[in-house]
C-alpha positions as CSV (number, residue, x, y, z in Angstrom):
1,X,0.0,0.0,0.0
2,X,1.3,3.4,-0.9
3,X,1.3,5.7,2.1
4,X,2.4,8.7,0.3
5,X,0.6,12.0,0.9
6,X,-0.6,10.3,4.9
7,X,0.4,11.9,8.0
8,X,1.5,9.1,10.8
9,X,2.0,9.5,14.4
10,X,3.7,7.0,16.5
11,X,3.8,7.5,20.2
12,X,6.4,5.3,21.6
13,X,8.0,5.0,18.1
14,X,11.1,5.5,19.5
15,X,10.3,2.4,21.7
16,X,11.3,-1.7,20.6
17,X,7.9,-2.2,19.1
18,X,7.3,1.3,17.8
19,X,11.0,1.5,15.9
20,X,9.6,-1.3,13.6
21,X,5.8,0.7,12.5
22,X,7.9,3.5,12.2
23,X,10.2,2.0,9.5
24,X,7.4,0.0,8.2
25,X,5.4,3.1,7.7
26,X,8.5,5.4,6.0
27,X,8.7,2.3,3.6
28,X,5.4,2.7,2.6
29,X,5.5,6.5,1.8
30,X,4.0,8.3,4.6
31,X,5.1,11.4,7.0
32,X,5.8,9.8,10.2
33,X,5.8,12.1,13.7
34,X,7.4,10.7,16.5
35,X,7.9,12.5,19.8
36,X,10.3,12.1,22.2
37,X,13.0,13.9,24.4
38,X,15.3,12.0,24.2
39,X,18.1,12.9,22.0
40,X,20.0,9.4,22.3
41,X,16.5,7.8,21.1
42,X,16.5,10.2,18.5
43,X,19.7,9.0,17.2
44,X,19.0,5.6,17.3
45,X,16.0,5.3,15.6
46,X,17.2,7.9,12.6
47,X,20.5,5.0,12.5
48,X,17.7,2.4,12.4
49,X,15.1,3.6,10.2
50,X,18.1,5.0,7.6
51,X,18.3,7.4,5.0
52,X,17.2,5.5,2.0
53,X,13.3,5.7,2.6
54,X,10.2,6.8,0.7
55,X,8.6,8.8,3.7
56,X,9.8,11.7,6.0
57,X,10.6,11.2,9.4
58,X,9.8,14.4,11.4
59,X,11.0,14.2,15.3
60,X,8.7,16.5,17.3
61,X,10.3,17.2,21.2
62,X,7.5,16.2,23.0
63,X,5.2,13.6,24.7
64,X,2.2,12.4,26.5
65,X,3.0,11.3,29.3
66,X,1.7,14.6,31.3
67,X,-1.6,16.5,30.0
68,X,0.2,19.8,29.3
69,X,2.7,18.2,27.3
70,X,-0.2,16.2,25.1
71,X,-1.7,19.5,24.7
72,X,1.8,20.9,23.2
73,X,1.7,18.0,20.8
74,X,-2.1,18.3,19.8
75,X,-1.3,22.1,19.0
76,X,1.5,21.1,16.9
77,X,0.0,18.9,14.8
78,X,-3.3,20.8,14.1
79,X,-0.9,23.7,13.0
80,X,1.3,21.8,11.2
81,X,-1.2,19.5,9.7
82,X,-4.9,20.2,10.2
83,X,-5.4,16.6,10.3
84,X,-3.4,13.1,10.7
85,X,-4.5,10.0,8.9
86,X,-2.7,7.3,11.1
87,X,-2.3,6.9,14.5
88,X,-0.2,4.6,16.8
89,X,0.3,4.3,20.5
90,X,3.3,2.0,21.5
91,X,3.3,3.5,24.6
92,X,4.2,1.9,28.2
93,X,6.6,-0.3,30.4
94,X,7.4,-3.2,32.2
95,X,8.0,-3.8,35.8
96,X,7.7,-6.8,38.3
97,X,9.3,-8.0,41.4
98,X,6.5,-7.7,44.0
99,X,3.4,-9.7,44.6
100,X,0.3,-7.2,44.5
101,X,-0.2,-6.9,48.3
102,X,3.3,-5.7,48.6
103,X,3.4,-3.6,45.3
104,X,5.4,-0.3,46.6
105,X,2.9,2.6,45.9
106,X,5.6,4.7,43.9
107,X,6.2,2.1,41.4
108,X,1.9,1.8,41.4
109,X,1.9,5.1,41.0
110,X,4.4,5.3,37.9
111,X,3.4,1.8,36.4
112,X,-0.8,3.4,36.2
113,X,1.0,7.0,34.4
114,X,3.1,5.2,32.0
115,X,1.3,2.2,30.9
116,X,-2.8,3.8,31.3
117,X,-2.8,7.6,32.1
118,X,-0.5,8.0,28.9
119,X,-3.0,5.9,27.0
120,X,-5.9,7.9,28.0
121,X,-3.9,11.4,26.9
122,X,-2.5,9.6,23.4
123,X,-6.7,9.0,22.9
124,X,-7.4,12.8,23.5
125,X,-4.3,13.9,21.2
126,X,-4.8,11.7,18.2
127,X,-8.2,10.8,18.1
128,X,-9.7,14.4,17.4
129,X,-7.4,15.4,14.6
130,X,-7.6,11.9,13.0
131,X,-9.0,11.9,9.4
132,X,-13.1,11.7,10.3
133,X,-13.7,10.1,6.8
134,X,-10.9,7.3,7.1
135,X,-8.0,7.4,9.8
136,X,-6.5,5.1,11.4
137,X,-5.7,4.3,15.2
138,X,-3.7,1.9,16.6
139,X,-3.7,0.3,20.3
140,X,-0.2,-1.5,20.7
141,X,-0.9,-4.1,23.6
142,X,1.1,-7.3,25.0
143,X,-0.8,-11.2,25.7
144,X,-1.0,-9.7,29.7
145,X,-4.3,-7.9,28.5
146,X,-5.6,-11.9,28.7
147,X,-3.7,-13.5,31.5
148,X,-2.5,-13.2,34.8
149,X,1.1,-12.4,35.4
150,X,2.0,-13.0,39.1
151,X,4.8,-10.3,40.1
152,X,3.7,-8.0,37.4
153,X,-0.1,-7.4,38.2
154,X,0.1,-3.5,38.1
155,X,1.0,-4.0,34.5
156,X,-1.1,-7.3,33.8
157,X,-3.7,-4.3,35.2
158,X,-3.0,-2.0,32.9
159,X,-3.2,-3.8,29.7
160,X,-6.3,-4.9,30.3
161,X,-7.5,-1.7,31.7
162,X,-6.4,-0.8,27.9
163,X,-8.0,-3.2,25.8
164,X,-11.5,-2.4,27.9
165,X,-10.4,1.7,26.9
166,X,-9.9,0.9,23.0
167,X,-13.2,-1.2,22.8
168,X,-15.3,1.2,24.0
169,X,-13.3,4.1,22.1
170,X,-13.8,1.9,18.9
171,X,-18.0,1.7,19.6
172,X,-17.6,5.6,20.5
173,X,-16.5,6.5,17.4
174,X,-18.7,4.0,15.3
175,X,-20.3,6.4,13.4
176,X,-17.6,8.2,12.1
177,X,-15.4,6.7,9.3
178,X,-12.5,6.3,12.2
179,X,-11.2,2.4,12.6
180,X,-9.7,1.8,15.9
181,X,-7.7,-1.5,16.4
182,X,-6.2,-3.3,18.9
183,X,-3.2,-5.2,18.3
184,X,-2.4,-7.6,21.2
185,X,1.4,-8.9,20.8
186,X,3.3,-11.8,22.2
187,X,6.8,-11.8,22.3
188,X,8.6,-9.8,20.1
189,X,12.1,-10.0,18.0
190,X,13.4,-6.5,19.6
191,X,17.0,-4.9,18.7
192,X,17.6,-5.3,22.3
193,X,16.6,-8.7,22.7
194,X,18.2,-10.1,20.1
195,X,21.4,-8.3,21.1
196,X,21.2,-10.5,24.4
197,X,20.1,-13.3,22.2
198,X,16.6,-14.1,22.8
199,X,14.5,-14.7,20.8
200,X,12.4,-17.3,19.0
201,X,11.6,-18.4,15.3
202,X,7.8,-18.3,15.5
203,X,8.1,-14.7,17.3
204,X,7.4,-11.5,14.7
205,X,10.2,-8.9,14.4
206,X,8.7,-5.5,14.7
207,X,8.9,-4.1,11.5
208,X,6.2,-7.1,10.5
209,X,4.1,-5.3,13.0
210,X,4.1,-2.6,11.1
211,X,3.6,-4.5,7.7
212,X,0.1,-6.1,9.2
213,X,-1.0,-2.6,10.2
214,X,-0.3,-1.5,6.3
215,X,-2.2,-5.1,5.3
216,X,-5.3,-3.9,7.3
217,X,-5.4,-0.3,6.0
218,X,-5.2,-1.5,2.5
219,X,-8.1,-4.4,3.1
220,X,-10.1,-1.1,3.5
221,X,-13.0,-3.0,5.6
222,X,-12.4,-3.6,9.1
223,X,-13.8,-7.3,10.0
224,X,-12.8,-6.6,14.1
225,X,-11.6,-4.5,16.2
226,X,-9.2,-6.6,18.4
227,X,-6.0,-8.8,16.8
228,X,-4.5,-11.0,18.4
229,X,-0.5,-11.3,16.7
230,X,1.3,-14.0,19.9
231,X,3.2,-15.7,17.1
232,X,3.7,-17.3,13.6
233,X,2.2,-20.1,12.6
């Protein structure tokens, strides 16, 4: 699918998971907008993506973490773009250790901002300047959504605090020509991971990720709203 002419924006493209739509997307032909503050990200990602590519990669200092931030971001795009056509939120951590009745309240505290608050704020950034006739959004989300994870439940929490957020957002905005989706992921074949060699056959690199978004844009009808990508074959 050609992408050229289509404004993307990938929150947490700087991320694992996100690095891949990103370069999936640029391969395709669309403007992609990631934010971040990191400068060392920034780098990375630009080495990773490269320079022979049929999109634009714009890097926007920003993020959604905190409302006033999200606001910055949401203000930038409407002025630099009126209106996005694709958006993508790779957003979130990991963290365990604990059991839940000894979860320290900091690490509660940051697990609920990082992996559902910044979920919540990527919704009221992306969703309103999405393309009303046909954009896209896309819900990054690991198998936890599903399961229980003993010594992670904050973020077992979270994920499925998320899927419940994106199915309702998809029936809220039924009516317009917005698709929302949810991607739910297994393991994945990360840069980092396979640096420290893990990493299995029948696990999806990124970048595929990004391919099966592209598959489903071009299939034009949407036949569900959740996907479920744990592993090949």
């Amino acid at each position: 699918m050609n992408l050229t002419d289509k404004v993307a924006v990938v929150l947490g493209g700087t991320g694992g998971v996100g690095e891949g739509i990103v370069k999936a997307l640029l391969q395709a032909g669309a403007a992609v907008v990631v934010p971040t503050r990191s400068p060392h990200k920034t780098e990375r990602l630009q080495e990773y993506v490269g320079k022979d590519l049929s999109g634009k990669l714009l890097i926007k200092i920003g993020t959604v973490t905190e409302e006033d931030s999200a606001k910055e971001l949401a203000s930038f795009l409407q002025k630099e773009f009126k209106q996005i056509d694709i958006g993508v939120a790779s957003l979130g951590g990991w963290h365990q250790g604990f059991p839940i009745y000894s979860y320290p309240m900091e690490h509660w505290n940051r697990i609920l901002n990082d992996n559902l608050t910044s979920h919540f704020l990527a919704i009221k950034t992306l969703i309103p300047l999405l393309n009303p006739q046909e954009g896209y959004y896309f819900h990054i989300n690991g198998f936890s959504a599903d399961e229980s994870y003993p010594m992670a439940g904050p973020v077992a929490m979270t994920a499925a605090a998320q899927k419940s957020l994106i199915q309702t957002l998809a029936q809220e905005v039924n009516r317009t020509g917005i698709k929302v989706y949810e991607l739910i992921l297994g393991p994945m074949k990360t840069r980092d991971r396979l640096k420290h060699g893990h990493g299995q056959p029948n696990w999806y690199f990124p970048e595929e990720i990004g391919d099966y978004m592209i598959k489903e844009m071009q299939n034009g009808f949407q036949e569900k709203i959740i996907h479920y990508l744990l592993s090949k074959g």
